[in-house]
Structure formats: C-alpha cells, structure tokens
MISEKE-107072 format. One record per residue (C-alpha): x, y, z; residue in one letter. Coordinates in steps of 0.001 Angstrom, whole numbers, padded with zeros to 6 digits, always signed. Layout:
N
XYZA
...
This chain:
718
+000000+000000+000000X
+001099+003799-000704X
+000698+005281+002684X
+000782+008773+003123X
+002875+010008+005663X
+003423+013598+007070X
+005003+015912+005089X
+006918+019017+006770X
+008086+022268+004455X
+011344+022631+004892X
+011091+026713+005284X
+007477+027379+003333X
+004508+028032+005579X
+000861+028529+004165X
+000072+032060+003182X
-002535+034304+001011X
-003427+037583+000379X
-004300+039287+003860X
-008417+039043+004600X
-009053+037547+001983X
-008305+033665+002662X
-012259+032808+003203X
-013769+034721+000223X
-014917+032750-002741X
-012461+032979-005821X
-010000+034857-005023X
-006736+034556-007710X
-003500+035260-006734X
-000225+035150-009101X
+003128+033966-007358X
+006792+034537-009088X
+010416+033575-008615X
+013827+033501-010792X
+015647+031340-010845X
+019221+030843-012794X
+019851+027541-014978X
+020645+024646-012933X
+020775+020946-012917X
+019021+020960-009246X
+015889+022816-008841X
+012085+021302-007209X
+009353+022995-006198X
+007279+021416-003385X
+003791+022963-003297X
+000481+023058-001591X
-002531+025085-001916X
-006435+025111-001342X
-007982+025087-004100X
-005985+025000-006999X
-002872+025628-009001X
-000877+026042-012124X
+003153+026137-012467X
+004400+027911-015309X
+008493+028078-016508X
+008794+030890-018441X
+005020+031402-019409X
+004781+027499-020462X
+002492+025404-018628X
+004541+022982-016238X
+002032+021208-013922X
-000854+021604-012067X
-002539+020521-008550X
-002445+019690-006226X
-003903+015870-005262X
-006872+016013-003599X
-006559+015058+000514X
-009782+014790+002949X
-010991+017457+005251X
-007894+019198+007080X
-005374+017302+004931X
-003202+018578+002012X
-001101+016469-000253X
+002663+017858-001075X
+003598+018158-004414X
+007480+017751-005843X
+008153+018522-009204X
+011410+018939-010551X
+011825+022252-012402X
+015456+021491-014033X
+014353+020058-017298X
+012094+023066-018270X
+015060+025926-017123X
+016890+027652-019728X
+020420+028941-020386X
+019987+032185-019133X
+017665+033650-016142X
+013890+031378-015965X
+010279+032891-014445X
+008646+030457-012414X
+005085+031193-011702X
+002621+030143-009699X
-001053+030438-010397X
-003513+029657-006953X
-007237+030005-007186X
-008836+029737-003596X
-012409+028798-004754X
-014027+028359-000924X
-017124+027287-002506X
-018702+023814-002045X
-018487+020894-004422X
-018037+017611-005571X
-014657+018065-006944X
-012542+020545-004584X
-013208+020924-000211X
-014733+024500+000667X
-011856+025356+003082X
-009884+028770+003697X
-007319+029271+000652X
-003428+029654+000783X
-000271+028739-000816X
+002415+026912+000735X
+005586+026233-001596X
+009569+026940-002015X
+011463+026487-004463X
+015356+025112-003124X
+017873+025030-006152X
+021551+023861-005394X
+020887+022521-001838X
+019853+026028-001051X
+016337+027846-000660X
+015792+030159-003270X
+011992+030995-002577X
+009799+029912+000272X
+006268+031019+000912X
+006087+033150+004398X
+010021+033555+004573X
+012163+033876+001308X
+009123+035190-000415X
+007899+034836-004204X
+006770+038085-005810X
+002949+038529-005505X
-000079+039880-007003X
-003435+039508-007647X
-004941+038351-010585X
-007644+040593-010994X
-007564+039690-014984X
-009242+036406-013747X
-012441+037950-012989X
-014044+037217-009447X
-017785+037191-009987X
-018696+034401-012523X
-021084+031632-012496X
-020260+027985-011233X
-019289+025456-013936X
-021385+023182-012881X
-023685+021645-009266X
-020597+019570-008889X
-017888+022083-009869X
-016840+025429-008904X
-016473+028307-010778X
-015941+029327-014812X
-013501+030987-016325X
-013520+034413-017892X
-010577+036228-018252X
-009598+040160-018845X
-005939+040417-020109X
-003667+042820-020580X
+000336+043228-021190X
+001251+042918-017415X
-000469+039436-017526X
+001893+038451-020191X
+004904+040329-018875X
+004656+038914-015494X
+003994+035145-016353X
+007428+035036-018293X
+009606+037731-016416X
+009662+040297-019341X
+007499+043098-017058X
+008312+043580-013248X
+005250+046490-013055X
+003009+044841-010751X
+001422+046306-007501X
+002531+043729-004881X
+000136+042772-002308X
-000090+042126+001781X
+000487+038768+002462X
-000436+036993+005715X
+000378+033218+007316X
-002887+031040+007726X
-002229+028722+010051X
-000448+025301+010214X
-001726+022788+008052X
-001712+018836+008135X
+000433+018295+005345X
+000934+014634+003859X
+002921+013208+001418X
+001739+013082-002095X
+001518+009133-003323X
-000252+008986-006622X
+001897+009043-009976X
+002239+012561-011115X
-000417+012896-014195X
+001361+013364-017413X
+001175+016620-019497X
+001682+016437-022941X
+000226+018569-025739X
-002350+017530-028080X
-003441+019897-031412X
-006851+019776-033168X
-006454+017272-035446X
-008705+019639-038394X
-011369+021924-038430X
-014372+020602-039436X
-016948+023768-040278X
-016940+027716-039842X
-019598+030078-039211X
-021112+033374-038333X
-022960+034466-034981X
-026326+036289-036374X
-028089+038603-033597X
-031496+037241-032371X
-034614+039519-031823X
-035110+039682-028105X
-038227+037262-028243X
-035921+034327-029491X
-033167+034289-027231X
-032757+031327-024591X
-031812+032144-020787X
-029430+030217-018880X
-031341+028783-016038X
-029196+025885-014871X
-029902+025372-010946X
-025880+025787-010497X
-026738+029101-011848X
-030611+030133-010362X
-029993+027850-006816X
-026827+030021-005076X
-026984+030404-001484X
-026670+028544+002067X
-026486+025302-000212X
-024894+026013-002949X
-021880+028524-002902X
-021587+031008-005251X
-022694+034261-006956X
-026218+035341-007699X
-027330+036530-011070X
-027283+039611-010578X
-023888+039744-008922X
-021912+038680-012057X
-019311+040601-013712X
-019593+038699-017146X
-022184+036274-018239X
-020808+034304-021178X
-023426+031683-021701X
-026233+034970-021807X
-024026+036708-024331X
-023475+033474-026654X
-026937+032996-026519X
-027984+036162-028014X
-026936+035184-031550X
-027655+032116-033651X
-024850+030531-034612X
-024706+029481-038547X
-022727+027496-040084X
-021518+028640-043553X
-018860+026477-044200X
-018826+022291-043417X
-015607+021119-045271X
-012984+019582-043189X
-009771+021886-043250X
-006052+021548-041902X
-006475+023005-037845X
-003555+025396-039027X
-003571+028821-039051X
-007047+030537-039315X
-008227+033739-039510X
-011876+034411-037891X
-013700+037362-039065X
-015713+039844-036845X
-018394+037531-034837X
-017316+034111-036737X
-016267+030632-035353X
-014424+027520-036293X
-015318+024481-035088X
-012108+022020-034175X
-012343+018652-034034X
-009361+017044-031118X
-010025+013493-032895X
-011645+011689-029744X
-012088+012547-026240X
-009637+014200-023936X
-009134+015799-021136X
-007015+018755-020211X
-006142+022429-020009X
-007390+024468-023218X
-004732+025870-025270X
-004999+028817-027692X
-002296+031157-029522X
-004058+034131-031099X
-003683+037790-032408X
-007072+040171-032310X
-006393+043159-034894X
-008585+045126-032333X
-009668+044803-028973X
-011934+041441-029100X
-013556+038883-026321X
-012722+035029-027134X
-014865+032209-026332X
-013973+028519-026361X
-016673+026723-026267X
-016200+023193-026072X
-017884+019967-025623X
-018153+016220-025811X
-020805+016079-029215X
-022200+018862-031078X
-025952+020193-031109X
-028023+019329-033603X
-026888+022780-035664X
-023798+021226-036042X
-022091+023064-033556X
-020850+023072-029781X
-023713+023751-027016X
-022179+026425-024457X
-024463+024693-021656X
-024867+021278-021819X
-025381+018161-019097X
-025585+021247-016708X
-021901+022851-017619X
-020783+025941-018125X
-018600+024896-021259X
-017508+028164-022375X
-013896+030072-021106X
-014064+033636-021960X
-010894+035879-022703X
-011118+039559-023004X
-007870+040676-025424X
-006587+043831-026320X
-005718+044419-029975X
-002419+043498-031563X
-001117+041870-028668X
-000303+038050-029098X
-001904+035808-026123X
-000851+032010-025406X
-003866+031579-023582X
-004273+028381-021428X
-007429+027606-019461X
-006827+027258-015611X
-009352+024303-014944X
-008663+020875-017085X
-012100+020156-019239X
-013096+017437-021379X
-013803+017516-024910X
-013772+016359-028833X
-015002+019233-029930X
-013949+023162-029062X
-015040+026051-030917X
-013001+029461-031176X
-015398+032417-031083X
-014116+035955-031904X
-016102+038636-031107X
-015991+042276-032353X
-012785+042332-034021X
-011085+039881-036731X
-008447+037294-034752X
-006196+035320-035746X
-006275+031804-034398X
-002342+029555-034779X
-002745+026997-032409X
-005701+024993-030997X
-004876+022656-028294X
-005292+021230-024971X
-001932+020184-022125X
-003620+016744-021697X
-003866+015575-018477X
-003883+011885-017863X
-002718+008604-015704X
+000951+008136-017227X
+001203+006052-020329X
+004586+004633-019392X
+002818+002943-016327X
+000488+001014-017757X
+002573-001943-017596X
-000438-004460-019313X
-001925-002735-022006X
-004439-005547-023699X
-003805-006429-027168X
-006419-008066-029616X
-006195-009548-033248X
-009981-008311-033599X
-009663-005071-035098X
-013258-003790-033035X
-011942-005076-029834X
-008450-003339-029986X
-010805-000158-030339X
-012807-001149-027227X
-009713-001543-025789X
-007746+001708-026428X
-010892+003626-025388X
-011192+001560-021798X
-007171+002405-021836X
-007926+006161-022375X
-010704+006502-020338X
-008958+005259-017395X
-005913+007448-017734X
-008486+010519-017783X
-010100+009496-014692X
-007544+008442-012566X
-005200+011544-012278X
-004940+011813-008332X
-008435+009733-007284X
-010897+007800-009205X
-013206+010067-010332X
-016635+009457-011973X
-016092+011996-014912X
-013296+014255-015628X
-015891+016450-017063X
-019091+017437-015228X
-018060+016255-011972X
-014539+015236-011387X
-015852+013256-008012X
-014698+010673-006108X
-017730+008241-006004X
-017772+004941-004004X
-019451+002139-006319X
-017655+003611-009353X
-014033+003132-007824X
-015082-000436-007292X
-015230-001180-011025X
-012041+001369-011623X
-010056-000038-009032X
-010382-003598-010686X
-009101-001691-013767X
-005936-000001-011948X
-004753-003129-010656X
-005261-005347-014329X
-003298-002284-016288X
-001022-001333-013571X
-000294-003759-011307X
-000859-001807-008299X
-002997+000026-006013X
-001556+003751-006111X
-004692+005512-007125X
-006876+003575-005284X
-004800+003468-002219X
-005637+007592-002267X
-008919+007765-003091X
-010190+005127+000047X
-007756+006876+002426X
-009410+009923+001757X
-012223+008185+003290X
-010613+007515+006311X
-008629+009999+007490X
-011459+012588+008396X
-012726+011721+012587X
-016457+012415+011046X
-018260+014101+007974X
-020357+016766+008196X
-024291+017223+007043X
-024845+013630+006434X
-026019+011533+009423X
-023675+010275+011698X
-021850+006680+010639X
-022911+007426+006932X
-020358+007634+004419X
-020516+010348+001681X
-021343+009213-001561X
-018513+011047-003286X
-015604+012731-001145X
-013789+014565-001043X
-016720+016921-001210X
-018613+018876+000711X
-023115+018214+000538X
-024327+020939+002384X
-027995+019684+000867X
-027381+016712+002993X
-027585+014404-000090X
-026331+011072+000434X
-026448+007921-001092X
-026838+004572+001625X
-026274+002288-001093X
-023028+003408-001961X
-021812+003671+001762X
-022220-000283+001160X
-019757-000447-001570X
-016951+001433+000442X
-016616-002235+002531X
-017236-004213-001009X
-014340-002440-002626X
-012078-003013+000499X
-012773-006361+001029X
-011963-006648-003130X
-009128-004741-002283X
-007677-007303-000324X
-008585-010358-002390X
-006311-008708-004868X
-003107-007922-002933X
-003895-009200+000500X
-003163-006120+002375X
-005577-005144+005486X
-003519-001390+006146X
-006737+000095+005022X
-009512-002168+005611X
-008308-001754+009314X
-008460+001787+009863X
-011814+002003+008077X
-013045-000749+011243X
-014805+001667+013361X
-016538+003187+009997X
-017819+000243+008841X
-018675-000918+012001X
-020594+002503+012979X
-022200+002280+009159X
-023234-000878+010102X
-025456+000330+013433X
-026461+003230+011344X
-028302+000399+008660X
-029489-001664+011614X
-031692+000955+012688X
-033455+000966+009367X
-034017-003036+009846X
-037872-004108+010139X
-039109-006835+011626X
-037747-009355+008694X
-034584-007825+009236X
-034475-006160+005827X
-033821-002713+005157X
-037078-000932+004473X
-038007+002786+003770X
-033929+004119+003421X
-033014+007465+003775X
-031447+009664+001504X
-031062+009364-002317X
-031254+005634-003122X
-029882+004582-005712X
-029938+000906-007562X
-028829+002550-011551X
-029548+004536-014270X
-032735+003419-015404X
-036338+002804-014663X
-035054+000420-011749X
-034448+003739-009819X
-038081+004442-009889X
-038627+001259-007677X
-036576+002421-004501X
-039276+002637-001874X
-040397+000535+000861X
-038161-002299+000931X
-036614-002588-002049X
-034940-005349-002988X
-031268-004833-004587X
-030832-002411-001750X
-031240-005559+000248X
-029194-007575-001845X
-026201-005059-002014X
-026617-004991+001898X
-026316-008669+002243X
-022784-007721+000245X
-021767-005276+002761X
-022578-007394+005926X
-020208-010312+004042X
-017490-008008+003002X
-017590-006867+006558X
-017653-010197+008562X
-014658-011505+006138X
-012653-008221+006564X
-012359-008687+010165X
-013892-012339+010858X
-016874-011089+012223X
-019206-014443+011920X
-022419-012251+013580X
-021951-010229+010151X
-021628-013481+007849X
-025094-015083+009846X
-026841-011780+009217X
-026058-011727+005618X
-027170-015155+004929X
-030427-014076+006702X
-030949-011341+004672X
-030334-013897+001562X
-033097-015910+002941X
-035792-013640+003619X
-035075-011646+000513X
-035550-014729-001600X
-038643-015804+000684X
-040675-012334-000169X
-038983-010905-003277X
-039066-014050-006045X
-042513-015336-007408X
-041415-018287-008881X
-040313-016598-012329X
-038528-012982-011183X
-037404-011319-008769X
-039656-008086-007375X
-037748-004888-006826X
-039518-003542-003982X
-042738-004027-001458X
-044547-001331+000160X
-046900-001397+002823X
-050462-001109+002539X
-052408-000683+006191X
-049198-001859+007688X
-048825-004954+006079X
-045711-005254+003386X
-047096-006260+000164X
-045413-007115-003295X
-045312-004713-006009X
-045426-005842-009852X
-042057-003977-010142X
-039798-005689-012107X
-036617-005027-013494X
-033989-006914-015501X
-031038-004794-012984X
-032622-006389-010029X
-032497-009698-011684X
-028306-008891-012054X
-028420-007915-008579X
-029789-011101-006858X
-027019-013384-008658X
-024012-010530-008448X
-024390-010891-004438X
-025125-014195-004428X
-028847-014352-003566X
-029393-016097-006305X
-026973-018572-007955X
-027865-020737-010961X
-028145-023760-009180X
-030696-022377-007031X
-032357-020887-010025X
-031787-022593-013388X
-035176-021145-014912X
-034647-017732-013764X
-030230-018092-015202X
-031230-019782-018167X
-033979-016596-018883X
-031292-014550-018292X
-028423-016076-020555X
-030577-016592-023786X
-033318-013994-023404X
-031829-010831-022013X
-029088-008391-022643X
-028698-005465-024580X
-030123-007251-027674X
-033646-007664-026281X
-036261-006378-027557X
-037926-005076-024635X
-041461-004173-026415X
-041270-008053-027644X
-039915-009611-024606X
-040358-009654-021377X
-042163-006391-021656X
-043261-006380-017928X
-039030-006088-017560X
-037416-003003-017464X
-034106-002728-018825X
-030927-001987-017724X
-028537+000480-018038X
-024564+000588-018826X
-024159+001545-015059X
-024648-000292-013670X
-026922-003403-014755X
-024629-004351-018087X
-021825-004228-015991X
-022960-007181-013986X
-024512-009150-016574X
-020891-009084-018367X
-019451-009883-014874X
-021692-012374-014517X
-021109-014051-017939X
-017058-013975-017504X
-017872-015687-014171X
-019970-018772-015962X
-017354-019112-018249X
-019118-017316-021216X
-016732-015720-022879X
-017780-015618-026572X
-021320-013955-025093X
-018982-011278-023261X
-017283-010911-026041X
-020129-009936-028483X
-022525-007929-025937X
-019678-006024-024874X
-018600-005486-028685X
-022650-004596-028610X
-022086-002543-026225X
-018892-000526-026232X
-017796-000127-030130X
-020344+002555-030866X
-019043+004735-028148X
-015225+003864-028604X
-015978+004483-032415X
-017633+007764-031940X
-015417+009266-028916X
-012660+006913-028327X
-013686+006906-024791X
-016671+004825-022771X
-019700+006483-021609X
-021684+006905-018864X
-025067+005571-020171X
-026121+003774-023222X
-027517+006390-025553X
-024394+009069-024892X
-026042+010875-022823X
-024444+013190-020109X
-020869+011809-019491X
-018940+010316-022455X
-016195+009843-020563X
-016536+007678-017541X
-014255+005772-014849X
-015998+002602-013806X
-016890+002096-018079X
-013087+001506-018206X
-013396-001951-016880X
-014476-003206-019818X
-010984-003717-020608X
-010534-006305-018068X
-014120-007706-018774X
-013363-008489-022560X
-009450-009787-022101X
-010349-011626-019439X
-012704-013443-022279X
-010095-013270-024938X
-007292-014481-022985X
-009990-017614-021500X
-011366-017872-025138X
-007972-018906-026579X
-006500-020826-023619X
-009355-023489-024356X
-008990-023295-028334X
C-alpha cells in the first residue's frame, strides 16, 4: 500500500493575500527567478488549486486532492524546463471556498519553495515569491457546474503576459499573511502526465447572427438560479460577465462544413471555427491568437455537437464556455486554468477579426509509461474497445478515481469499485486507489450527512445533505476486493470503526424481517427505470446490503456479520421471487408489506451478483437470463413487464456475470454490442447507453478487463 505520511516544508509556511483567505475565488499570481541549474524542485500546496508555469509554459498543475484538514505535497522537478539564461517560475492559486463535488470549501493559501543547489531560493512566508493579484481572472462568474466550482472568464492585458514570463516587473505587490499550520501529507499517486495535443482539423466555420429579443434562450441551470446557504456562489445579478447569456444572443450558422487543416485561421468579426481534437480528452485548453482590435474570445467546447452542427455552451448542466477579453495586436498564449473534457472546441471571436495559430489542450492523464499491461487483440473492433477503456482510465484516474473528468470530477464509491479492478489489471498496483479510500478515512467524522454514513462522493462537501446509503455499502465491497487482490488489510483496518458505525447506522433501518425498508437519503440501484422502484423495501438495496454485511464479517472475521447476511439472503428470496422474477420492492399497505409488480432486468443482475441467487438455485430464472436478455432484447417483444438496464450499472454485472460462468464468446459480443459505438464515436466509454451526459466515464473503463479476461480464457481453451 502507498501510505501517506506527514510531510513538513522545509522553510514554506501557508500564506494568502491578507483578509481575503475565506472569500470565494480569489486569484492570486506567485513569481520567482531562478538561474539555470541541474538541481531545482518545487514542493507545493494550496487550497484550491494551481498552475506552475516556466517561463510562461504550462509545467504542472494541482495539487492531489486530501480529505478534510489534509493537504497532499507536491514535488516537481523544475530542471528540465530551465533555460540557459535567467527562468520565471510562476505560480497560479485560485482559492475557490465554494462547495463541491470536486474541490473541499476550506480557507485558501499557498504553501511552496522552491530550493535550487541545496539552497532555498523561494519559500512562501520567509524567502518570499513576488505577488499579485490576478484581478484579470475575474471574481464574480457563475459555477461550472452543481458539482464544480467556478468558470472561467478572463480580462488580459500586457502585465499578464509580462509577469507570467519575467519580461514586465510592473506589478502592484500585495499584503500577504500566514494562515495557520496545516496537516500536510505526502503526495503518493503518480504525477499525471502533461503532454500537448493539437486539433487534429477543423471541421466547419460560421457566423454568430443577432437574435430579436423574443428568441433568445436564458441560462437557467440550478448551479446558476440555486446560489446560497447550499450552494456557494454568486447570484445573477452579482456577475461581472455572463458568457453563456451573451453566446446565446446570436444564432450561430454554419456557412462552411468542409474539413480543413487546424492550421492557421483567420476568424472574421463575430465568426467561429469548429475544431475537431479526434476523440475525447481531457485537459487544459490551449490557444495562440492575435485580435487586430480589442476582441472577447470564447472557447466553447464539448463532448458532441448540437443538432446545428455546432458546440452547445451549456450542456449536461456545464458551463462549457472560457471567456478571454484581449486587447488588440497583442499576441496571447492563452491556457485555461481548470482541465475540461472535450472532442469538440469552438473558437469564437467577437468584435474584431483574430487570428487563431494553435488549438490545443496540455492533456492531463494517468501516465502512459505505467500502464505496464496494455491488452492487445487480433480483432480489429476489440483493440478499439480496448484503447478507449485504456484512455478513459488514464483521464479518470489523475490523483483519485473520479466518476467523470468532465461534469463532476468526483470521487464516487461504487464507481471506484469497477475502476479499481481496472488499476490493478493495467497497472499492477494500487496507487490511485490506495488515495482515493484513504481519503475516506482519514477525516474523525463528515459533516451534514447523518452520523456513521459515508458520503457518496468525497472529497466533497453536501451541504444539501444528499447522500447515497447504497453506496456507503460499496466502500466495505471495494475493500474487502481490495484485499482479495493484494492481500493487504492497512486500510480495511483503519476504516473498522466506519464500517462498524455504518453498520449500526443500517441496523436501525431493519424491520421486523430484518431487511432494510423505507432508506433514507437518495437511493440509488442505476440509471434506469429500476431507480423508480426504490421505496419501501426494495430489494437490490437488500441484496447489495447482504454484500456489505459479508465483506464486513470476512474483513475482520466477524461471523455475527456473515449469519446476518445469509439471513438477509433468505428472507429476501422468501418475499422478493414469485417463482419466475425477482420483485424490486414491497410497500406497505395498512401496515402490512405487500409485493409490487415492479420488475426489473437490474434487479435480476443484482440477486445473482451478491449471491442471492446462484444458478443452481435458479436454473429457470439463469437460463432466462443467458438466452433472453441483454442489450439485444427487444424489450417491447420480450419480457415487456421487464425493465431494462442500463450501462451503469446493470450491463456491468450481466458481463461480470457471464465472464464468471465461463461465457466468454457472449462477453465478447454484448460487450462489442455494447462498447464499439461509443469507442468508435469518442474513443472513450460512456456513462449511459444512448451518450447521454458523461462520455467519458471511470468505472466504463473496466471493460478492458471484462473483454481480455474473455479473450485471454477464449484462446487458452482453443
């Protein structure tokens, strides 16, 4: 296991801009010079975020994300990137202090030094970095999203320029105050890997045509209409800039559609190009670009395009739009300060002609170089299926496991169960993983959700209280997992009194039948009409409890856990099958618990995935299952009464299933069925079935080990 251990500065203390450490997005701009040299690191740490620059290139960004009260130390060597003669390095922090599902709402500062020769040559607090603000990030702009923080629109000017690269010392320092020690912690996750990718061609062009006031849309997003107590963040009418508003005033038209070399391009007064990056990726947005006059730049970017043939500026409730404001014949590099994810990016100039040399993103992703089994297929559509699973990973495993690195970039329990798998098969080991459940742990308690519950993502902060009890449930699954793979308890055992106070928090919910009935919170069985089904007792909550109470009794041979599971087996079998299906929930009607006709194909998947059911119990029910069911079936035709699943995560375990019964050439054409159209289309795997919302998703990367599990099976018995 990668423990982290404390981590002590060896001058640097924490520091920000005096008063200012607890208001919301806040951007401050940190330099130092530095002579070449063959021994130079920086070691950084900062709430929320930051960006490194060496002489006004990007370098790196962070920092890993840590639990409440905990911040992971960063190390990067700057040698490589110095020059012959005198180098800027500079640091850009944005202290967001806004809740989310991506970044903790906690006081910002900066905590880094740079030593060079043996020596300290900058050190936050001490040896101190020039410092300014960054008032050309502008304060008062909308969230990107319910799960992220804020957007990105940008004023610049020559100082910006001047002081990223060391060419312009005019800035108007600024008071700078120490916050406070901080538990700092060693940084154990592989550094992600930065590497520039170009838009591969440009695939139309177009003008912006004003819309008469009746025709023009309103943003109305709750991340946007919802700000308050909840939901940090500015109101409508506190903006300074409103980006989505102002793109929506104008129809865009295409006028041109032929594909063209993503060279050079010149955009005329209120034009666009649309750029095509080849599949998806994720990363920091990357333009070069000249205005003849004073002009505002959008890049509005996104995963598909609209049905006009262009990208949507809100879509899957984002904010995908980064605005620059540019004076006239200046020259900007402009790079994005948050890392999005997209295929497609449009370059919008607005009142003056610009023009555009270089569309691209600084890709962020798991390192190539560690993915030490990369699986390899003769099948043409497979090796496709594969790549994507390959890419996807890297994307979403850049410090935790994270759902999306789009929409969300969250650290969800049930997900990391299917990604984890996936880290170990490519990798080897447990680095990412090892993170991402000790985040878990190290907090004493969480806040807003009821005491012995586990957040459903983290680290986060759900000041609506939201949680999800089901995925509390997965936290012991994936540890006990954990353990089968590498046989390491470090973790398992200082998650004991969590699991063990989750477990008294579920036995209070217990009726008389000792089954789970009328759960709190958001419950959630899977994308589809299965989540429709969740009250009363339902069923696959039941079933995925019976999991938790056996992960738990094998963690830490606790047989009272492994009787109570096989209980909850027994009773769930008794009142939930009717001799053909299994019901997903029963409600009570003048107190007594009655069956609904609620049936759906997920719960099916459930009841054999935990072992309720097993297909010697149920050879009717299996053999249904095998032949009749699956993404192939017609559900108007068959089984009509069934609802089908989704790719999250009802395929999933009907493909785990299959591998498990030895059915390899079925998992290897459902999951062709299955993942080729979205591996075709984006080169990554997708959160549900029709494309919608995420097309980039963590847990969809296990089909990797799914399908070469099959191959590899498939030709061992040819």
């Amino acid at each position: 296991m990668s423990v982290s251990t404390t981590r002590k500065f060896i001058s640097a203390v924490p520091v920000w801009e005096k008063g200012r450490s607890e208001e919301m997005n806040v951007s401050l701009i940190f330099r130092g010079k530095l002579p070449r040299t063959d021994d130079a690191h920086i070691h950084i740490a900062a709430s929320s975020r930051y960006q490194i620059f060496v002489n006004g290139e990007f370098f790196a960004a962070g920092p890993a994300r840590a639990a409440h009260g905990f911040y992971r130390v960063g190390d990067f060597d700057l040698a490589p990137k110095l020059a012959a003669n005198e180098n800027t390095v500079a640091i850009i922090v944005a202290g967001y202090n806004s809740n989310s599902f991506y970044l903790l709402d906690e006081p910002s500062f900066l905590c880094a030094e740079i030593v060079a020769d043996g020596g300290i040559k900058y050190a936050t607090g001490c040896k101190d970095f020039e410092a300014a603000r960054f008032n050309g990030r502008l304060q008062r702009v909308m969230r990107y999203s319910f799960q992220r923080p804020f957007t990105e629109c940008c004023v610049l000017n020559a100082w910006y320029d001047g002081f990223m690269n060391g060419s312009d010392d005019r800035y108007k320092p600024i008071t700078l105050e120490k916050c406070g020690e901080k538990k700092f912690i060693t940084q154990t996750t592989p550094y992600p890997e930065h590497t520039e990718e170009k838009a591969k061609h440009i695939i139309s062009k177009g003008i912006l045509i004003p819309l008469k006031s009746d025709k023009v849309r309103k943003y109305d997003d709750r991340s946007f209409s919802d700000i308050g107590e909840r939901l940090k963040g500015f109101t409508p009418d506190m903006l300074d800039a409103n980006p989505i508003n102002e793109l929506y005033a104008y129809a865009p038209t295409v006028t041109e559609n032929e594909k063209t070399p993503a060279g050079s391009t010149e955009l005329g007064t209120n034009s666009f190009a649309v750029y095509d990056m080849g599949e998806n990726t994720t990363g920091y947005i990357r333009l070069s670009v000249t205005a003849q006059h004073d002009a505002v730049l959008y890049a509005v970017f996104g995963e598909r395009l609209n049905e006009n043939g262009v990208t949507e500026p809100a879509s899957d409730g984002c904010s995908n739009v980064v605005q620059w404001s540019v004076q006239g014949g200046r020259s900007y590099d402009l790079v994005s300060f948050e890392p999005y994810t997209f295929k497609y990016i449009s370059v919008v100039s607005m009142y003056a002609p610009t023009l555009v040399t270089n569309v691209s993103l600084y890709a962020e992703k798991f390192p190539d170089a560690l993915i030490t089994h990369r699986p390899v297929s003769n099948d043409k559509k497979l090796q496709k299926i594969y790549n994507a699973a390959v890419s996807t990973f890297r994307q979403c495993a850049t410090d935790i496991f994270m759902d999306c690195p789009s929409r969300e970039r969250a650290g969800w329990l049930c997900d990391s169960f299917f990604t984890a798998r996936t880290e170990k098969y490519l990798t080897g080991k447990t680095d990412v993983e090892d993170a991402f459940l000790e985040n878990f742990v190290l907090p004493d308690s969480f806040s807003h959700i009821p005491d012995g519950m586990l957040p459903m993502c983290y680290p986060a902060d759900h000041y609506d209280g939201v949680y999800i009890p089901n995925w509390a449930m997965w936290c012991a699954i994936e540890l006990n997992d954990r353990m089968s793979r590498t046989e390491d308890m470090s973790i398992a055992e200082k998650a004991k009194p969590k699991l063990y106070s989750l477990a008294k928090y579920f036995e209070k919910l217990e009726n008389s039948d000792g089954l789970l009935e009328n759960l709190k919170g958001w419950v959630f069985v899977e994308w589809s009409k299965a989540n429709s089904f969740v009250n009363g007792v339902n069923y696959p909550s039941n079933m995925l409890y019976s999991m938790f109470l056996d992960a738990v009794a094998n963690l830490y041979g606790d047989g009272s856990f492994a009787e109570k599971a096989e209980k909850v087996r027994m009773t769930v079998c008794k009142n939930s099958f009717d001799g053909e299906f299994f019901h997903d929930n029963a409600v009570r009607e003048d107190g007594i618990l009655k069956l609904t006709d609620n049936i759906s194909e997920t719960c099916q998947y459930y009841a054999f995935f935990s072992k309720t059911a097993s297909k010697d119990k149920y050879p009717e029910l299996w053999a249904k299952l095998l032949n009749e069911f699956g993404p192939g079936r017609d559900c108007e035709k068959v089984y009509p009464n069934v609802c089908a699943s989704n790719v999250f995560i009802g395929c999933y375990l009907r493909l785990q299933l299959l591998l498990n019964d030895k059915r390899y050439d079925k998992v290897r054409k459902e999951a062709a069925d299955l993942f080729l159209p979205m591996a075709e289309q984006t080169g990554t795997l997708w959160e549900h079935l029709q494309g919608g919302a995420s097309r980039c998703h963590g847990f969809a990367s296990y089909a990797a080990v799914l399908l070469s599990e099959a191959e590899k099976n498939t030709a061992s018995e040819e």
